[in-house]
GUBA-438789 format. One record per residue (C-alpha): residue number from 1; chain; y, z negated, x. Coordinates in steps of 0.1 Angstrom, whole numbers. Each point is the difference from the previous one (the first is absolute). Example, Ala and Ser with C-alpha at 12.3 -4.5 7.8 and 13.67 -1.06 7.14 Angstrom:
// GUBA-438789
REC, nr, kette, north, up, east
REC, 1, A, -45, -78, 123
REC, 2, A, 34, 7, 14
//
This chain:
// GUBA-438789
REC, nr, kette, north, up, east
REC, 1, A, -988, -300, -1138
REC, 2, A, 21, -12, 31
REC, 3, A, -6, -25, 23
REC, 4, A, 30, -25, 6
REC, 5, A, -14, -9, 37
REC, 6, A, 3, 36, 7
REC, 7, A, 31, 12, -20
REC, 8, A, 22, -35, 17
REC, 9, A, 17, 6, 29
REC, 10, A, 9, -16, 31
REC, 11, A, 36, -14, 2
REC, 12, A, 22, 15, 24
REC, 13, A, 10, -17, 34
REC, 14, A, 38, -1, 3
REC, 15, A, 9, 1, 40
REC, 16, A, 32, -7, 15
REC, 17, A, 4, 31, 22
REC, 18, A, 35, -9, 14
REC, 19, A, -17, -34, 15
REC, 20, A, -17, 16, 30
REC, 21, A, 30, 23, 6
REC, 22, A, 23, -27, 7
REC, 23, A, -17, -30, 12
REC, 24, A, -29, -6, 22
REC, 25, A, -26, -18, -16
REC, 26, A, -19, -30, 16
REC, 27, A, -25, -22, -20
REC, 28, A, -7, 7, -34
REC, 29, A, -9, -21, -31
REC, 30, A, -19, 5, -35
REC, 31, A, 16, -18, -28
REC, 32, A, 0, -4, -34
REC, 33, A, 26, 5, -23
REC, 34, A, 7, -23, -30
REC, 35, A, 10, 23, -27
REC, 36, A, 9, 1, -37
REC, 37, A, -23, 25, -28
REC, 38, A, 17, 29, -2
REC, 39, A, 6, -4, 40
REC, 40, A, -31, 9, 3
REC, 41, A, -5, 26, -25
REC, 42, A, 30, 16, 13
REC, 43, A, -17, 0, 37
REC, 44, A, -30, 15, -13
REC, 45, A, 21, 28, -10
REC, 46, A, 10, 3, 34
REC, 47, A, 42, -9, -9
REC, 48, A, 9, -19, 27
REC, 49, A, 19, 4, 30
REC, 50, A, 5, -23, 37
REC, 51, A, 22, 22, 18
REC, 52, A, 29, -28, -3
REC, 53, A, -22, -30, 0
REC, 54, A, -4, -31, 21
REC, 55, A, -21, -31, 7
REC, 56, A, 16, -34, 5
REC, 57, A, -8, -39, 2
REC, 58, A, 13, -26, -20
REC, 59, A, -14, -37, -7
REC, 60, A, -30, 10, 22
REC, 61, A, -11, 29, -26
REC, 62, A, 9, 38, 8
REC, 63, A, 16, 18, -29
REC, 64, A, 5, 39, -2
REC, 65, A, 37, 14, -8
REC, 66, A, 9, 31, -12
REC, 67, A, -33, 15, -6
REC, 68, A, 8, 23, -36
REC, 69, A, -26, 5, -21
REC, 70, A, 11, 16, -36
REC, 71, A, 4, -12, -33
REC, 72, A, -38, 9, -19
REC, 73, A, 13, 21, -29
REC, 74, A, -26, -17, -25
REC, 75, A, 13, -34, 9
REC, 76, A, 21, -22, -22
REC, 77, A, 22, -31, 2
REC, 78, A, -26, -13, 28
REC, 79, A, 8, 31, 21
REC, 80, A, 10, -9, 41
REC, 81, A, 30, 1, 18
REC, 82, A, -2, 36, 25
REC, 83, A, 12, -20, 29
REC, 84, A, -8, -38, -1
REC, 85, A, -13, -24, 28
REC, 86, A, -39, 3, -1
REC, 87, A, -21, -26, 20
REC, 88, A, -26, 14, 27
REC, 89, A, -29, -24, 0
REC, 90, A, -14, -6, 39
REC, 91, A, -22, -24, 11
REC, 92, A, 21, -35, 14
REC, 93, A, -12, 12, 37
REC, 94, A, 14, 35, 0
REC, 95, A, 32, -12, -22
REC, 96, A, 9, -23, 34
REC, 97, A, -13, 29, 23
REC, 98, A, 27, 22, -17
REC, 99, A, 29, -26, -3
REC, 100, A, -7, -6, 43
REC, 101, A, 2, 36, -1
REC, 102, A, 31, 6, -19
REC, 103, A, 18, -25, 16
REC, 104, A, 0, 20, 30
REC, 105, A, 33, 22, 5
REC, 106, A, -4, 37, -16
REC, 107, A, -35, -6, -22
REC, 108, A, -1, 6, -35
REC, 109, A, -25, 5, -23
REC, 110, A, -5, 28, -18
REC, 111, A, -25, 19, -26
REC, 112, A, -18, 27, 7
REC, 113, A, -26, 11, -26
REC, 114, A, -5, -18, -32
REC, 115, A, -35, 13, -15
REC, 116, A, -27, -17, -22
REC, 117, A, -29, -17, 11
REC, 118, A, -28, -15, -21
REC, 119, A, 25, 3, -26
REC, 120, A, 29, -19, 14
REC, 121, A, 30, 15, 14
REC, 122, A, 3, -7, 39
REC, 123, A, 27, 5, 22
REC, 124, A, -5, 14, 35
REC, 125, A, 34, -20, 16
REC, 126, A, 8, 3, 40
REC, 127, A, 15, -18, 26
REC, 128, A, 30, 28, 10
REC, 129, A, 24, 2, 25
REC, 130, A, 30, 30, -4
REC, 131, A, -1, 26, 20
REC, 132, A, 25, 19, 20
REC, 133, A, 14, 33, -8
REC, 134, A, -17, 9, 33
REC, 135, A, -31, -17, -7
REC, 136, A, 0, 22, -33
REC, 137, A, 7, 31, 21
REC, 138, A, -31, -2, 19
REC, 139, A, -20, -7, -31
REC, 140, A, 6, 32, -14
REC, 141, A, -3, 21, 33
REC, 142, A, -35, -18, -2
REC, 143, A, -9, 8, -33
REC, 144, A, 11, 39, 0
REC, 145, A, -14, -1, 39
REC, 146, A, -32, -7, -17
REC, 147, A, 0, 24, -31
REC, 148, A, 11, 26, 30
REC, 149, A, -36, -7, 13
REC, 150, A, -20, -4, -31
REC, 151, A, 13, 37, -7
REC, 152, A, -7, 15, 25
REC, 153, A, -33, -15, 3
REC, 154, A, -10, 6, -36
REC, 155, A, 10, 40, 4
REC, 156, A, -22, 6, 33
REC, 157, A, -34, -7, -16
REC, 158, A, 5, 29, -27
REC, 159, A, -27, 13, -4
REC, 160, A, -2, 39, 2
REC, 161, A, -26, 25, -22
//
């Protein structure tokens, strides 16, 4: 006999990688996500994508564009539309701590991680500001800087017979 608690797994977290790459990223938000069915059966699957996504305000609620999540292939006539508006659901205090926010010149808002807690899907969203091609530039000496290190490191303590 199996056991369903052990045989179920967890759903994927889908990240945007581009995010951190080309903006900086100040304060960040959880969210929920108001979402059709097969929505969410298709995110448990782990078919989505935010590489193109963005967050935006209007009539004092934030809604998410552009976010694509694909058709469920058991759905029927009730199945979603990939790319429609879906509305993030903040608290009324962090909703006008964003709109101050955005109102600013250069913010946006923008998701980074969309994963499943308690068994509601959450978006991770941040307060970004683009970057520079310069700005980029010294991110990535950083990063390979680093993994320079942690090599080096990592092949001194070999340990000999």
């Amino acid at each position: 006999m199996s056991n369903k608690k052990n045989s179920t797994k967890k759903p994927p977290a889908i990240k945007n990688k581009k995010a951190r790459h080309e903006f900086k990223i100040g304060e960040t938000f959880e969210a929920g996500l108001v979402l059709k069915g097969t929505e969410v059966k298709s995110l448990r699957d782990g078919k989505a994508s935010l590489n193109e996504a963005f967050a935006y305000m209007k009539d004092g609620e934030l809604y998410l564009k552009n976010m694509y999540i694909k058709r469920y292939e058991q759905g029927s006539w009730a199945n979603h539309d990939e790319r429609r508006e879906r509305k993030l659901l903040l608290k009324r205090r962090e909703l006008n701590e964003i709109d101050k926010l955005v109102s600013q010149k250069g913010k946006t808002v923008v998701p980074l991680k969309l994963y499943f807690k308690n068994g509601y899907a959450k978006l991770l969203i941040g307060m970004a500001e683009g970057k520079k091609k310069y700005d980029k530039r010294e991110d990535i000496k950083e990063k390979d800087l680093k993994r320079e290190i942690d090599r080096k490191i990592k092949g001194s303590h070999k340990i000999k017979l």
